[in-house]
C-alpha positions in Angstrom: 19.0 55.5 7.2 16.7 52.5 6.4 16.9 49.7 8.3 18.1 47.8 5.4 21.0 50.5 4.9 21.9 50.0 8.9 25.5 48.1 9.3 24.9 44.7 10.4 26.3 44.5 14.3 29.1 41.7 14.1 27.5 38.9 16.7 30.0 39.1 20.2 32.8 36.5 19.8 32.3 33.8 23.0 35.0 33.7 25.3 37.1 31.1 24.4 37.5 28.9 27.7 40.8 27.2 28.1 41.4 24.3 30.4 44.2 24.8 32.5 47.6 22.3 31.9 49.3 20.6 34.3 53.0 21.3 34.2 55.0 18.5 33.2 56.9 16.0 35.5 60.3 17.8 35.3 58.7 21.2 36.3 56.6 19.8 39.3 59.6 17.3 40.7 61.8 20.8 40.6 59.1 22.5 42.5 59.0 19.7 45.4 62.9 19.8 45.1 62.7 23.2 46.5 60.2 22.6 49.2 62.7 19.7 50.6 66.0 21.8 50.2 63.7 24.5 52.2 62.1 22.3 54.7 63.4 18.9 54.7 60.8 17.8 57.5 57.2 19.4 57.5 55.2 18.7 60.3 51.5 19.5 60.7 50.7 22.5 63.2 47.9 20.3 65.4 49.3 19.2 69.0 48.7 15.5 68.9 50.3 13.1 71.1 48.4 9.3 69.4 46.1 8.8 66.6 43.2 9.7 68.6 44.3 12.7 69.6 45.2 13.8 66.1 41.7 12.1 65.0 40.2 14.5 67.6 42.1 17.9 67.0 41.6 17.3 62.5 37.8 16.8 63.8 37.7 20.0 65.4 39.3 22.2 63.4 37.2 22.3 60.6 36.2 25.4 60.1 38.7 26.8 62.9 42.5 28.0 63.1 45.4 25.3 63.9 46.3 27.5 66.6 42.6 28.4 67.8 42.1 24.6 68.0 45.7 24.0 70.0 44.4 26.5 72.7 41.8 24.3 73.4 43.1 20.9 73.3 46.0 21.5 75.8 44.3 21.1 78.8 41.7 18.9 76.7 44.6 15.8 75.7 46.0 16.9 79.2 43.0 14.6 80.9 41.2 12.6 78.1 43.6 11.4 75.6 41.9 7.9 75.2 38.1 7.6 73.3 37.2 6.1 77.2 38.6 9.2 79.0 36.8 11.3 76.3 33.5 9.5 76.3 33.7 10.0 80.2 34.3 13.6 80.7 30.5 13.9 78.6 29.5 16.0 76.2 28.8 19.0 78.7 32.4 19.1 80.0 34.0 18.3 76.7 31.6 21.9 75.4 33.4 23.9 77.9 37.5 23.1 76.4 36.1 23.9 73.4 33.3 26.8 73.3 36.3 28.8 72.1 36.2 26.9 68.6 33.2 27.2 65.7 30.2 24.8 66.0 31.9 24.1 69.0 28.2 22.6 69.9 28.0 20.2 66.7 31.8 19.4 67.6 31.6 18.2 70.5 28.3 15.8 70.3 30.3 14.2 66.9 33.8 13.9 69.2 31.5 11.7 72.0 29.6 9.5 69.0 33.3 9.2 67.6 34.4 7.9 71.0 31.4 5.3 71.7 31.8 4.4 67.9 35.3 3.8 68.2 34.9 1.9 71.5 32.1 -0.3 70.2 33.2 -1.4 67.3 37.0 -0.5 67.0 38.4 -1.7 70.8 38.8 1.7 70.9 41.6 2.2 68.5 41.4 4.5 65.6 41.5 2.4 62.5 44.0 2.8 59.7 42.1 2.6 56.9 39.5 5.4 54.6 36.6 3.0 54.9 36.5 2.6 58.7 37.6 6.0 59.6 34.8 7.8 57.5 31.9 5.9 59.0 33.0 8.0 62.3 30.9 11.0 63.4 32.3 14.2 62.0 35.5 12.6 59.7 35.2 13.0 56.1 37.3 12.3 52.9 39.9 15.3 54.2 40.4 14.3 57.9 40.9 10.9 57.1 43.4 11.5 54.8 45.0 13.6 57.2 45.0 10.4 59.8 46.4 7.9 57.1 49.5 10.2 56.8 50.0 11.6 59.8 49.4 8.2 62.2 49.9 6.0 59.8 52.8 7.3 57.1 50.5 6.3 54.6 50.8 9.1 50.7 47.7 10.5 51.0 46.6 14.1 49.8 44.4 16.2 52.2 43.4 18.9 50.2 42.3 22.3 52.5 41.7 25.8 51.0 45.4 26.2 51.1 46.0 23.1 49.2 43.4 23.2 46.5 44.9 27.0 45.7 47.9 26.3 45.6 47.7 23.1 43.6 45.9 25.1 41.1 48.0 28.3 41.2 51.1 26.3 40.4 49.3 23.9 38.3 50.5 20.9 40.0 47.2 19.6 40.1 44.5 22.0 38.5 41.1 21.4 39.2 37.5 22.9 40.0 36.8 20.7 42.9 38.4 19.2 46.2 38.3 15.6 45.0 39.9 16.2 41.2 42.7 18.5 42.9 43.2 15.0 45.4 43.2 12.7 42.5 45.2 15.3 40.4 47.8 15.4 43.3 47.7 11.6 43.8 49.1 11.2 39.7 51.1 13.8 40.0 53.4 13.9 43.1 56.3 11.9 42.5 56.3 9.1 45.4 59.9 10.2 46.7 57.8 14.0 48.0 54.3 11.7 48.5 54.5 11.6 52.0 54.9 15.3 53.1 53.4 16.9 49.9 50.3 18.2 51.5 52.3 19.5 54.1 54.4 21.7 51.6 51.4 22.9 50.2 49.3 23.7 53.1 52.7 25.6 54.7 53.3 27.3 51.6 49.6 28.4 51.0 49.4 29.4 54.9 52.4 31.5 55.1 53.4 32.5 51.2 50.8 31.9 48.8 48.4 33.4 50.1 44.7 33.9 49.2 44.3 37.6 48.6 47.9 38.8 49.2 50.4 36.2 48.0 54.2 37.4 49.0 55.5 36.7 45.6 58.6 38.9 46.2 60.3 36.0 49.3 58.2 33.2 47.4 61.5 29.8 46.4 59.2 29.2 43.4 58.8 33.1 41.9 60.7 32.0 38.9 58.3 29.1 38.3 55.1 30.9 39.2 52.8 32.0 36.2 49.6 32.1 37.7 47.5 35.0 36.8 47.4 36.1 40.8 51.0 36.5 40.9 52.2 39.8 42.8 54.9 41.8 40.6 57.1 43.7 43.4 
């Protein structure tokens, strides 16, 4: 056969890339609905007992379990509870609560720069604004948020691995990065769930939806689930 004679190959047909929609109002009010009827009251899983506390215990468990993090500040918040009582126990002392957590190390030098920080130019009290609270050592975009709703009762969305997968699974707030799942969330939510939205999420992700094995079969929103990671029993 001459190459002239040879059938043309057919050029490959790109994958069509679709962007994924959000579900309408209707279908995401129903699915916060159902976390209420399930769990009127969420409550974050860090032992705090004040702002700085919380500040403290969101600071040190990035990277780390809620529970690995609890183990540690028990007898931490037992003696320094206060950025003064923190910033005198020293960085040395403060290192051995927590060796037991990741970049325990890094940790603790940002928890005693948070403390003289806060002391210096906060009276030492954690401040209830975004601004102020991420010019603190080791607080970002997510631990502030969490602070804002948590100390303050403020509708913020703090968007973790849990929330930013789940957000996009249910296509409540679909997005390729932390921020556009946050601002996704912020338009989305309806105000009446705002304040414990994130805490739906990150419960749900946590101990349903989960990253590699999601338990579809006991999951209160199977019916409204069509992501393509769904589980079929």
């Amino acid at each position: 056969m001459t190459p002239e004679n040879r059938p043309k190959r057919r050029a490959a047909t790109p994958r069509r890339i679709t962007k994924l929609r959000s579900r309408s109002a209707a279908e995401i009010r129903e699915i916060f609905v159902r976390f209420r009827q399930a769990n009127p009251e969420p409550k974050g899983e860090l032992e705090h007992s004040n702002p700085f506390t919380l500040l403290v215990a969101v600071v040190l468990s990035a990277q780390a379990t809620d529970a690995g993090v609890n183990k540690a500040t028990r007898p931490l918040f037992a003696i320094a509870d206060t950025p003064e009582a923190m910033l005198a126990l020293g960085e040395e002392r403060l290192r051995d609560f927590i060796k037991t957590i990741g970049l325990f190390r890094t940790k603790a030098r940002n928890v005693i720069a948070l403390c003289e920080k806060l002391i210096a130019e906060f009276g030492g009290v954690v401040p209830g604004d975004r601004a102020a609270l991420e010019t603190l050592p080791g607080v970002g975009r997510k631990t502030a948020n969490v602070v804002l709703n948590m100390a303050f009762g403020q509708i913020t969305h703090a968007v973790d691995t849990h929330v930013f997968r789940v957000a996009n699974r249910l296509r409540i707030a679909p997005g390729k990065t932390v921020l556009a799942v946050e601002l996704g969330l912020e338009k989305a939510v309806p105000a009446e769930f705002g304040h414990h939205a994130h805490h739906w999420l990150i419960l749900h992700g946590r101990y349903t939806c989960k990253a590699l094995r999601p338990e579809c079969g006991r999951c209160l929103l199977n019916d409204l689930c069509d992501s393509p990671d769904k589980r079929v029993a």
